[in-house]
C-alpha positions as CSV (number, residue, x, y, z in Angstrom):
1,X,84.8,22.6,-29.2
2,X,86.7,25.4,-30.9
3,X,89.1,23.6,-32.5
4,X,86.1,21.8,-34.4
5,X,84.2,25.4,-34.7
6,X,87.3,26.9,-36.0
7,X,87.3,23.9,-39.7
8,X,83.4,24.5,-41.0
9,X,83.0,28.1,-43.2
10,X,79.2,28.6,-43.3
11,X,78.8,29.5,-47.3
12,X,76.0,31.9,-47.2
13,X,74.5,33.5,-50.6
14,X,73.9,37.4,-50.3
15,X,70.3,38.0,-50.9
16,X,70.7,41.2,-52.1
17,X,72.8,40.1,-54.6
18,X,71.3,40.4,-58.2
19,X,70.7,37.3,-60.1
20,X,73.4,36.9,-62.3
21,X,75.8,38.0,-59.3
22,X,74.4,35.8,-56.5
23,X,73.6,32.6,-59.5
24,X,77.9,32.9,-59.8
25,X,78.6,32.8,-56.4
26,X,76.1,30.1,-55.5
27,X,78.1,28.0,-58.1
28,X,81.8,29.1,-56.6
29,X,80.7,28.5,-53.6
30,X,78.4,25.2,-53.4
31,X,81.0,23.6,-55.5
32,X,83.5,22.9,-52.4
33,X,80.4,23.1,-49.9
34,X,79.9,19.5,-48.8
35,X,77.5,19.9,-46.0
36,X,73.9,21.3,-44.8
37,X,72.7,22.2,-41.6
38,X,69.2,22.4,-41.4
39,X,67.8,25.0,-38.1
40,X,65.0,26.5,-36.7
41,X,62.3,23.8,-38.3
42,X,59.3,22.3,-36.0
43,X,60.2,18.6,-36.5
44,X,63.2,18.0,-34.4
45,X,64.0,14.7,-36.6
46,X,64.1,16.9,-39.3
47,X,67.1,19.0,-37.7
48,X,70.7,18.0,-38.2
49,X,73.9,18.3,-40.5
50,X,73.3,16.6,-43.8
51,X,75.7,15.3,-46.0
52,X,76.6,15.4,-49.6
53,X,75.9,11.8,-50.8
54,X,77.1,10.0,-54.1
55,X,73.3,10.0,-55.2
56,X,71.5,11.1,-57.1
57,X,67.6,12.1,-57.6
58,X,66.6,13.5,-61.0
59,X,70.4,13.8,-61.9
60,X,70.8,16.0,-58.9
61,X,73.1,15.1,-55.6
62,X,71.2,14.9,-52.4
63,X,72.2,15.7,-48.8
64,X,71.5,12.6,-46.7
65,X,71.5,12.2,-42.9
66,X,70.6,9.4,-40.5
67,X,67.9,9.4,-38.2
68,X,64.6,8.2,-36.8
69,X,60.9,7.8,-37.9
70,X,58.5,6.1,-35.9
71,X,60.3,4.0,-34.3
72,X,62.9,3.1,-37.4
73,X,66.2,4.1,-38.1
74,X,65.7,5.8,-41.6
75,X,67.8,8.1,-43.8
76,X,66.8,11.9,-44.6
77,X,67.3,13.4,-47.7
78,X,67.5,16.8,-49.0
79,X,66.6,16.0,-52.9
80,X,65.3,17.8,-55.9
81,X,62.0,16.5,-58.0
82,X,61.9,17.9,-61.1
83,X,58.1,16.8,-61.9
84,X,57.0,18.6,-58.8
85,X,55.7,22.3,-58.8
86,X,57.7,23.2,-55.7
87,X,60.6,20.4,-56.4
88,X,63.2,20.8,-53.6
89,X,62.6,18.7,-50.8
90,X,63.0,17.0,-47.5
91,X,61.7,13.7,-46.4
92,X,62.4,10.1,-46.1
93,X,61.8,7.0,-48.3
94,X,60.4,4.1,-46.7
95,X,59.6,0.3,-47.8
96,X,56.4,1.5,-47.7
97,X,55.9,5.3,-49.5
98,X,58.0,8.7,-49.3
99,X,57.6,11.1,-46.5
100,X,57.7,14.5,-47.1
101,X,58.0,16.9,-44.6
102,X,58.9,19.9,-46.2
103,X,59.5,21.6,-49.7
104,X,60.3,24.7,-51.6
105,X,60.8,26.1,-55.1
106,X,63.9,26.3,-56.5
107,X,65.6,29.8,-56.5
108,X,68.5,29.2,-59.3
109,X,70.5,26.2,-59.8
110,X,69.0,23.1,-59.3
111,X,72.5,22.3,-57.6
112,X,72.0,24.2,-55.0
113,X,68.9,23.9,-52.0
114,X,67.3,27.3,-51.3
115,X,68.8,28.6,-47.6
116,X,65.4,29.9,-47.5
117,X,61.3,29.7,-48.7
118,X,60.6,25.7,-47.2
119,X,56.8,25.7,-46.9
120,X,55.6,22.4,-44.1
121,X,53.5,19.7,-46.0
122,X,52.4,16.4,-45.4
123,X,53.9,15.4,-42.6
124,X,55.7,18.5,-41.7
125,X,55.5,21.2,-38.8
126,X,56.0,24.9,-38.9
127,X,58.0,26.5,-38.5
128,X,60.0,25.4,-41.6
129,X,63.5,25.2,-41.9
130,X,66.2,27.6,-42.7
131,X,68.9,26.2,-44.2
132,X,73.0,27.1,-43.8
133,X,75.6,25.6,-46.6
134,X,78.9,24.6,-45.0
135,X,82.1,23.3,-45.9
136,X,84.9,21.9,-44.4
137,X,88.1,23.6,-44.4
């Protein structure tokens, strides 16, 4: 379990950064991180290493993970809606309708998911998630 410890690098973004400083590292650093772990949220199907996938949603790359929903295996998605007031998000698409279970605005580049700020909705629980960026080294 070290050994596997010992190849991820959380990439964390200073908050007390200014913009312009914190804006250049989030693009330095997000643009070899490849991986988001999402904590500390009250759906425990919502919890889990998500993975930079080759699509994309509103000419953004999502994080995508596998997991369950009632019963189905499903895939959740870290994704950005640029129509929506608060437009990063997590939930799952169904056959049926979209799931969202939590969102939050976006704090600088759209490339990047906030770490922090996710607010429960529809079929979310509080607490919200806290997000850590991660890459593999």
């Amino acid at each position: 379990m070290k050994d596997a410890e010992g190849r991820w690098e959380v990439v964390d973004i200073d908050s007390d950064n200014g913009p312009e400083k914190n804006e250049r590292c989030k693009k330095q650093k997000m643009a070899v991180a490849d991986t988001i772990l999402v904590e500390d949220c009250g759906m425990s199907e919502v919890k889990g290493t998500y993975k930079l996938s080759a699509e994309m949603h509103n000419g953004v790359r999502q994080y995508c993970k596998q997991g369950q929903w009632k019963g189905r295996i499903v895939e959740y998605d870290i994704y950005f809606d640029s129509y929506a007031k608060f437009p990063w998000k997590i939930g799952i698409e169904t056959t049926h309708d979209a799931c969202d279970f939590y969102n939050a605005p976006t704090t600088g580049s759209v490339e990047v998911p906030p770490l922090h700020g996710w607010t429960a909705v529809s079929y979310g629980f509080n607490p919200p998630p806290t997000l850590k960026c991660m890459r593999y080294i």
